[in-house]
C-alpha positions in Angstrom: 0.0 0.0 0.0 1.2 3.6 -0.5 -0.3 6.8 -0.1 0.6 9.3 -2.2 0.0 12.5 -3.4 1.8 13.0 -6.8 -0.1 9.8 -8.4 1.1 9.9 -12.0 4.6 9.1 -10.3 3.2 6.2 -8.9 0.9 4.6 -11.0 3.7 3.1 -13.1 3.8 0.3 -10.0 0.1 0.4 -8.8 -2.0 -2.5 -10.6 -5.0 -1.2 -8.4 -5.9 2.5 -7.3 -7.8 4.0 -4.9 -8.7 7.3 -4.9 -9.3 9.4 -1.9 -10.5 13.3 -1.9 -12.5 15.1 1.1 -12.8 12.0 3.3 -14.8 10.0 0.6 -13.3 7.2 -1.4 -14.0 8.2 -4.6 -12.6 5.4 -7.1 -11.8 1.4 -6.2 -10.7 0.4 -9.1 -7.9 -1.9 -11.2 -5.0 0.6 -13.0 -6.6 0.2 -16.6 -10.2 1.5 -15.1 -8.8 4.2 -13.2 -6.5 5.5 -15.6 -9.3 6.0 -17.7 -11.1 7.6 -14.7 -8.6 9.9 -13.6 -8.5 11.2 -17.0 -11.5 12.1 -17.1 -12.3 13.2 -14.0 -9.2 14.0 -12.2 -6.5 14.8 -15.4 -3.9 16.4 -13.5 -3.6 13.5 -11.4 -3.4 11.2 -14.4 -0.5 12.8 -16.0 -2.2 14.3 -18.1 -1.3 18.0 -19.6 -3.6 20.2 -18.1 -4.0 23.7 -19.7 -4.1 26.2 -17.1 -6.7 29.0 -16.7 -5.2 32.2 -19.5 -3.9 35.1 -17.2 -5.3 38.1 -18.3 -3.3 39.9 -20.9 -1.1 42.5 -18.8 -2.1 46.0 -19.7 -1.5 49.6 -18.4 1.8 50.1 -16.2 1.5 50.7 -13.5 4.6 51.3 -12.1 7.6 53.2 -14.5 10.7 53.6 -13.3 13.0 55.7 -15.2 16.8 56.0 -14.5 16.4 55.5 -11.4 19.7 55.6 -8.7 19.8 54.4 -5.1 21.9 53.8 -2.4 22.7 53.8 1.2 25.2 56.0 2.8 28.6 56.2 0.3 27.6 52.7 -1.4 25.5 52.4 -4.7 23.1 49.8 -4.9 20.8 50.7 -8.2 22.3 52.7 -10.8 20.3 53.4 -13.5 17.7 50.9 -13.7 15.0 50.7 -16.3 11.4 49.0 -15.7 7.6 49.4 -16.3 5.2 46.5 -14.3 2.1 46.0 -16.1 -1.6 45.3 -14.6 -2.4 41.2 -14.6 2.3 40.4 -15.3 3.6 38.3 -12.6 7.4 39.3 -12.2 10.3 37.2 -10.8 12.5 39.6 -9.5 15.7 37.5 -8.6 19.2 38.0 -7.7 21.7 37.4 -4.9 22.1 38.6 -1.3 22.8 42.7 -1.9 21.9 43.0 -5.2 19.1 45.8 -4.6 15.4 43.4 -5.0 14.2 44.4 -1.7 15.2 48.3 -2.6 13.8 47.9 -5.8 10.8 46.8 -4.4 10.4 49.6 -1.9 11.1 51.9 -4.5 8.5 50.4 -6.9 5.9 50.6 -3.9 6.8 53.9 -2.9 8.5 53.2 0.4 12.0 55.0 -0.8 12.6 57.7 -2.8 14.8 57.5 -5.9 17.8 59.6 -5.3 18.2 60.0 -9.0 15.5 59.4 -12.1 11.8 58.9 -11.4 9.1 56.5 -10.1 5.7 56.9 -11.2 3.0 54.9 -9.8 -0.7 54.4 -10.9 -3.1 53.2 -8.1 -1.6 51.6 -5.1 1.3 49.3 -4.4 2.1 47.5 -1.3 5.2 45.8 -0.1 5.2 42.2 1.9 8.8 41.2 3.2 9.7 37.5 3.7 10.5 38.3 7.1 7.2 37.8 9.0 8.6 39.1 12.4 8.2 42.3 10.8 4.7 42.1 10.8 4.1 40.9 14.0 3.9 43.7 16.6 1.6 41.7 19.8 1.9 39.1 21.6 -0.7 37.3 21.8 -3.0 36.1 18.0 -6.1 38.0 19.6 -4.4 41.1 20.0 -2.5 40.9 16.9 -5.6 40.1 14.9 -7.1 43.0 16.9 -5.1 45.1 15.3 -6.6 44.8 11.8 -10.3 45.0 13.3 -9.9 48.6 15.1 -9.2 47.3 18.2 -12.2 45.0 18.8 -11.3 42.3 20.6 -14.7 40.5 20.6 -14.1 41.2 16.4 -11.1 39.7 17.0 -12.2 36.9 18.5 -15.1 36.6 16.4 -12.8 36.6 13.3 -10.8 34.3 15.3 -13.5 31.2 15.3 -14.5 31.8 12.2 -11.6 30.5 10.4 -11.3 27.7 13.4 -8.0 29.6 15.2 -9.9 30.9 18.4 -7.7 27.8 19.9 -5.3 29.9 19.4 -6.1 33.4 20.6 -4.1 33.1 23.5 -0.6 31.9 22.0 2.2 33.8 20.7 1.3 34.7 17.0 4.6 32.6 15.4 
């Protein structure tokens, strides 16, 4: 027996298939009947090529930044970069440790200023940091969540049991 969740890597070695999905057993069947099965029903599990919903085409910028120079103290970190960001594109922005993404993102949501060129920005832009201990300011998940319901604790908590975490109101929020 093996449970597993990538099944087209193991169906190569099953010769019977059982298939499992919100508590229910939903297919007790030989390989060549649930093959057939999982294609039609379930085709990502089957191997099968599955095309992906279309992203909408990308279309004003919203975010140009022209020639734009940055750094901190004496050392240059940007010098002149180029970019426009699109509505509906999905950038990568990649590059080793001190090589200006995290100030390149600040500057693109408007958290730095450019010492040199421009930044335009149409709408709103927001900036999340992989480091979530800079989010976190309480300590406790009640007063934390608190914090985004003006305060209300009974909100809070309210919030809290909806999404089944009032368990946790009381802990540390990491």
């Amino acid at each position: 027996v093996l449970s597993e969740q990538r099944v087209a890597r193991t169906l190569g070695v099953a010769d019977r298939v059982l298939f499992v999905e919100d508590g229910r057993l939903l297919l007790d069947e030989p390989l060549d009947e649930a093959l057939a099965w999982l294609a039609e029903h379930r085709p990502a599990y089957a191997g099968v090529d599955v095309e992906p919903p279309a992203a909408p085409a990308p279309s004003d910028a919203v975010v140009m930044i022209e020639n734009v120079w940055f750094g901190y103290s004496s050392i240059p970190v940007l010098t002149g970069v180029e970019l426009e960001l699109r509505r509906g594109e999905i950038v990568a922005l990649e590059g080793p440790n001190g090589s200006g993404k995290s100030t390149l993102a600040k500057l693109a949501a408007g958290l730095l200023d450019a010492q040199v060129g421009s930044v335009r920005l149409r709408g709103r832009a927001g900036y999340l940091s992989q480091d979530p201990g800079r989010y976190l300011a309480c300590e406790t998940v009640l007063e934390e969540v608190a914090l985004g319901a003006d305060g209300s604790r009974e909100r809070a908590l309210a919030a809290l049991e909806a999404v089944g975490l009032a368990w946790a109101a009381h802990r540390h929020p990491r």
